[in-house]
C-alpha positions as CSV (number, residue, x, y, z in Angstrom):
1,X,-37.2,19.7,12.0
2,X,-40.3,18.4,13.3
3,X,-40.6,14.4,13.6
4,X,-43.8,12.4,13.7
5,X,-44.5,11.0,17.3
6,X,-45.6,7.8,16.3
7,X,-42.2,7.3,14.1
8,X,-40.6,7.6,17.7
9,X,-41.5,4.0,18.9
10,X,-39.5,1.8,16.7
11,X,-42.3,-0.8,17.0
12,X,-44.6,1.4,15.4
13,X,-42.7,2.0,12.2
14,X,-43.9,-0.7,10.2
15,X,-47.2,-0.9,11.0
16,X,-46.8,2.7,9.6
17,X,-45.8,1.8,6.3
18,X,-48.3,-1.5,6.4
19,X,-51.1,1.0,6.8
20,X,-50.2,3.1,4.5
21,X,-49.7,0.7,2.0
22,X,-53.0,-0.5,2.6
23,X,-54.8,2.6,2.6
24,X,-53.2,3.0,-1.9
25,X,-51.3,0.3,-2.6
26,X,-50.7,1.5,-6.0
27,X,-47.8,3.9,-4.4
28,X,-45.8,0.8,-2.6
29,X,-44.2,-1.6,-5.1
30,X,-44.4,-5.0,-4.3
31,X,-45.5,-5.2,-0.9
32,X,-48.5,-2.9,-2.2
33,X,-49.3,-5.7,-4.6
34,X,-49.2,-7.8,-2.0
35,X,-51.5,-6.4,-0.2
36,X,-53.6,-5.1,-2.7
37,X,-54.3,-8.5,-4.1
38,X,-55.4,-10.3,-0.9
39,X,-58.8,-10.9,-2.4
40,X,-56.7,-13.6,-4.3
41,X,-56.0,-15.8,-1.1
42,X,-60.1,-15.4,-0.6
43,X,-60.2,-17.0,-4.2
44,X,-57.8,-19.8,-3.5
45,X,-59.8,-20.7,-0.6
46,X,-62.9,-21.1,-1.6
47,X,-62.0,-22.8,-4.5
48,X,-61.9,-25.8,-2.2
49,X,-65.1,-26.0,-1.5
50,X,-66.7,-28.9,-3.6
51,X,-69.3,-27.9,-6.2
52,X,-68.3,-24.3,-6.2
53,X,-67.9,-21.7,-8.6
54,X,-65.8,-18.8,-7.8
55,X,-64.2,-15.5,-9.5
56,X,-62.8,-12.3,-8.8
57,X,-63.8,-8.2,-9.5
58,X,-67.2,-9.1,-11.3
59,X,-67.6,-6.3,-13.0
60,X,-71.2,-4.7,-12.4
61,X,-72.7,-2.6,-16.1
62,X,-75.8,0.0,-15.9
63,X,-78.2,0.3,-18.8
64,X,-76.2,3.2,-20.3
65,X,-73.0,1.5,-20.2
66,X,-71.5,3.0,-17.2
67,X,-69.9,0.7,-14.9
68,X,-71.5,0.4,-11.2
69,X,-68.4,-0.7,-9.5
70,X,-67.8,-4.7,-9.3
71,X,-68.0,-7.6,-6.9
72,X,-64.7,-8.5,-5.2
73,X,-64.8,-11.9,-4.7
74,X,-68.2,-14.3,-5.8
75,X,-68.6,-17.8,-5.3
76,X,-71.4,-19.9,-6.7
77,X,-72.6,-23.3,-6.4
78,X,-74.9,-23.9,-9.3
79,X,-76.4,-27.2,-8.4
80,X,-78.3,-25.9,-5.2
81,X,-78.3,-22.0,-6.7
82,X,-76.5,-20.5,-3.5
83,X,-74.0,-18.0,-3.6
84,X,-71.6,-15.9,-1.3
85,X,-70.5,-12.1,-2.3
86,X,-67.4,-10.9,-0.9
87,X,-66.2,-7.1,-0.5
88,X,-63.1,-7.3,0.9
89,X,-60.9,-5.2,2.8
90,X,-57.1,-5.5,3.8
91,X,-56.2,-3.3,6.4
92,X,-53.3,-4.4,8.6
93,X,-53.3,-6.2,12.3
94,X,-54.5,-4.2,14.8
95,X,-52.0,-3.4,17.7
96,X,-54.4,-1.4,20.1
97,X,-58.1,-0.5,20.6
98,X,-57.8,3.0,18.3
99,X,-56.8,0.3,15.1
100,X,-59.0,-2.0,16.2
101,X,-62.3,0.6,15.7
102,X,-60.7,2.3,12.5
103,X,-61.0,-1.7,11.2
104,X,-64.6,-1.8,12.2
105,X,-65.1,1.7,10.6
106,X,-63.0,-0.2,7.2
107,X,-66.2,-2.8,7.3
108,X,-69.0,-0.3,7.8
109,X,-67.8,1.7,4.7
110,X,-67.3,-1.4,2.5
111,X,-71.2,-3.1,3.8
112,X,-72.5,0.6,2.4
113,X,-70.3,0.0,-0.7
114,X,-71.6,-3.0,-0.9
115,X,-75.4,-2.4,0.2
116,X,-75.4,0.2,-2.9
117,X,-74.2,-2.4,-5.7
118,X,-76.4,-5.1,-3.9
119,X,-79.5,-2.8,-3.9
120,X,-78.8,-1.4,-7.8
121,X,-78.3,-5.5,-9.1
122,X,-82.1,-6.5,-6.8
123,X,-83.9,-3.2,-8.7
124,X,-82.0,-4.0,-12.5
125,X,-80.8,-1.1,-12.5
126,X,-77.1,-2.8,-12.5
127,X,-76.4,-5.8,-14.0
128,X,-73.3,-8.5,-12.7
129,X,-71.4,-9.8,-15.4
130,X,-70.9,-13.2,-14.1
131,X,-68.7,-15.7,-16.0
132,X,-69.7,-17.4,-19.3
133,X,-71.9,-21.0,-18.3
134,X,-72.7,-19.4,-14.8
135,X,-76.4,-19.5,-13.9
136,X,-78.6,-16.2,-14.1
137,X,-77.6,-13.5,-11.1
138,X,-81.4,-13.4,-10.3
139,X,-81.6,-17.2,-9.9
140,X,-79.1,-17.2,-6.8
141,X,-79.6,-17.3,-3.4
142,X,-77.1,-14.8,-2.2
143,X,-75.1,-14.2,0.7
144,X,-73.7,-11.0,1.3
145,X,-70.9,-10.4,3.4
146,X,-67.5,-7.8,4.3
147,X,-64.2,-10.3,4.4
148,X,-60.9,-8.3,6.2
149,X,-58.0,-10.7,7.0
150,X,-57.5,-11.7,10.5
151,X,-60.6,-9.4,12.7
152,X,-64.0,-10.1,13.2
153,X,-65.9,-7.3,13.9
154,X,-69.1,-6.7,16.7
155,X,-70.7,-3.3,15.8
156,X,-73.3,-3.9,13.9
157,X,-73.4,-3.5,9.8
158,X,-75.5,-0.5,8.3
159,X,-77.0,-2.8,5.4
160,X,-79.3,-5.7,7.0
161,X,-78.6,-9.2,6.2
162,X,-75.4,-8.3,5.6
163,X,-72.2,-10.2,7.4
164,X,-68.1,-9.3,8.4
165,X,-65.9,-12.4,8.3
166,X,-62.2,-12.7,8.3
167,X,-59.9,-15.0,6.7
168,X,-58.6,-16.2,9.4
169,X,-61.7,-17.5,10.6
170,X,-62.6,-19.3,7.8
171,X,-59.6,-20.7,7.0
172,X,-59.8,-22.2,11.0
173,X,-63.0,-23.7,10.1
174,X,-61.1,-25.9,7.4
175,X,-62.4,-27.0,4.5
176,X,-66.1,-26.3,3.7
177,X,-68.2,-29.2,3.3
178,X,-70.1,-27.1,0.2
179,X,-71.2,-23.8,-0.4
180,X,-74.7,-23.9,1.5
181,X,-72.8,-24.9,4.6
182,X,-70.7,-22.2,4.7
183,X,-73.1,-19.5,3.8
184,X,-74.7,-20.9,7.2
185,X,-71.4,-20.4,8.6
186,X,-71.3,-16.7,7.7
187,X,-74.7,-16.0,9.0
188,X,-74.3,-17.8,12.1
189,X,-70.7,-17.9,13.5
190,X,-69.6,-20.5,15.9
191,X,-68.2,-18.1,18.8
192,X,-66.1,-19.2,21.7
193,X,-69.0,-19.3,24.8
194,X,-68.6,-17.3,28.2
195,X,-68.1,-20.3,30.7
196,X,-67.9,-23.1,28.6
197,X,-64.1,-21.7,27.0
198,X,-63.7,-18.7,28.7
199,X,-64.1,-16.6,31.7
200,X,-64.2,-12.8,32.4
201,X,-62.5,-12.2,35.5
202,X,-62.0,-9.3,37.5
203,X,-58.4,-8.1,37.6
204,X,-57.3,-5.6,40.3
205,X,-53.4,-3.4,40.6
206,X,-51.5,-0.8,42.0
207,X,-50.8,2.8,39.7
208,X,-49.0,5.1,42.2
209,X,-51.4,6.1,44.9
210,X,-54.8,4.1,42.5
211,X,-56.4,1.1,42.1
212,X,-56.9,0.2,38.6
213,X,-59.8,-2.3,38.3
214,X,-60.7,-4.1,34.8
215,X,-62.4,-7.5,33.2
216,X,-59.8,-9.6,32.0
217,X,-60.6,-12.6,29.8
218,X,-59.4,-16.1,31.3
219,X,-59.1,-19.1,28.5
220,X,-60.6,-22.3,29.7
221,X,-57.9,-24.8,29.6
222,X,-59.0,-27.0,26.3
223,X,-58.3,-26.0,22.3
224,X,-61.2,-24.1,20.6
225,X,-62.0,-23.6,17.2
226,X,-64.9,-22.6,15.1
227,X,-66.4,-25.6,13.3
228,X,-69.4,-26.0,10.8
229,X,-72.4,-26.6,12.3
């Protein structure tokens, strides 16, 4: 019998099945419906923002009838004609720096998913089915970003003007004053500063007969949080 080295680390064993989950949650009963309807807690949240419009898997038509995919999560705020369009993505918590890059490589797949849909609605060639009383697609001034739950992400997208967000940030930014305000917020995150609420020092020990030297990130004493600007 041959037994999967990761299964060997207890602590490892439910990230496992997490992932998996994640990767079809059609598969995994009810924590796969968990999981696979996360783009609901998106929903729930931005449904708090005064003025705001918001549904879930808009469904995108071409001319022929085929369907071009759909738009996960889209929020609208008719009176000023802006809008944010979400694809989002739910992979699990990242425990190391391997997880953490396959969870950038999860957003750079869903901004090219998203960059095709986005480029087929500009040219016609698609058409968003938005909600009955909603104003016209092509009237909307739309943000376009990649939501995953709890990491923000620092290589840049493939698809220009195109953002990565997390839930957890935005829920830490509270409730958005309207819609227009938090598209700002998308395209311009508020980011902890070097110096002002945190440090990189340099971090120096023993490993048998070495020296291991790295940068090690100090918190300045004080509670942060990303606000609106």
């Amino acid at each position: 019998m041959i037994i999967c080295p990761p299964l060997i680390t207890p602590r490892a064993v439910d990230p496992i099945m997490l992932r998996s989950a994640a990767h079809d949650s059609r598969g995994f009963g009810s924590i796969g419906r968990e999981l696979g309807n996360r783009a609901t807690a998106w929903t729930e949240w931005l449904r708090t923002t005064p003025g705001a419009l918001v549904a879930e898997r808009v469904p995108a038509t071409r001319a022929d009838g085929r369907s071009a995919g759909d738009l996960d999560v889209v929020a609208v705020d008719p009176a000023r004609r802006v809008g944010l369009c979400f694809e989002i993505k739910w992979p699990i918590e990242a425990l190391s720096l391997p997880e953490a890059m396959k969870v950038e490589n999860w957003a750079t797949s869903a901004a090219r998913q998203l960059d095709r849909l986005r480029e087929e609605l500009r040219t016609g060639t698609a058409t968003a089915l938005l909600p009955s009383g909603w104003p016209p697609f092509e009237s909307i001034d739309w943000t376009w970003c990649v939501g995953t739950p709890q990491q923000l992400c620092l290589r840049p997208l493939p698809a220009q003007t195109m953002h990565v967000t997390s839930l957890r940030y935005v829920q830490a930014l509270g409730t958005p004053p309207d819609l227009a305000t938090l598209s700002d917020a998308l395209v311009r995150p508020d980011l902890p500063t070097e110096g002002v609420h945190f440090k990189v020092a340099k971090k120096s020990f023993p490993v048998g007969s070495r020296q291991v030297h790295l940068d090690a990130l100090g918190l300045v004493p004080g509670h942060w949080r990303p606000r609106f600007r």
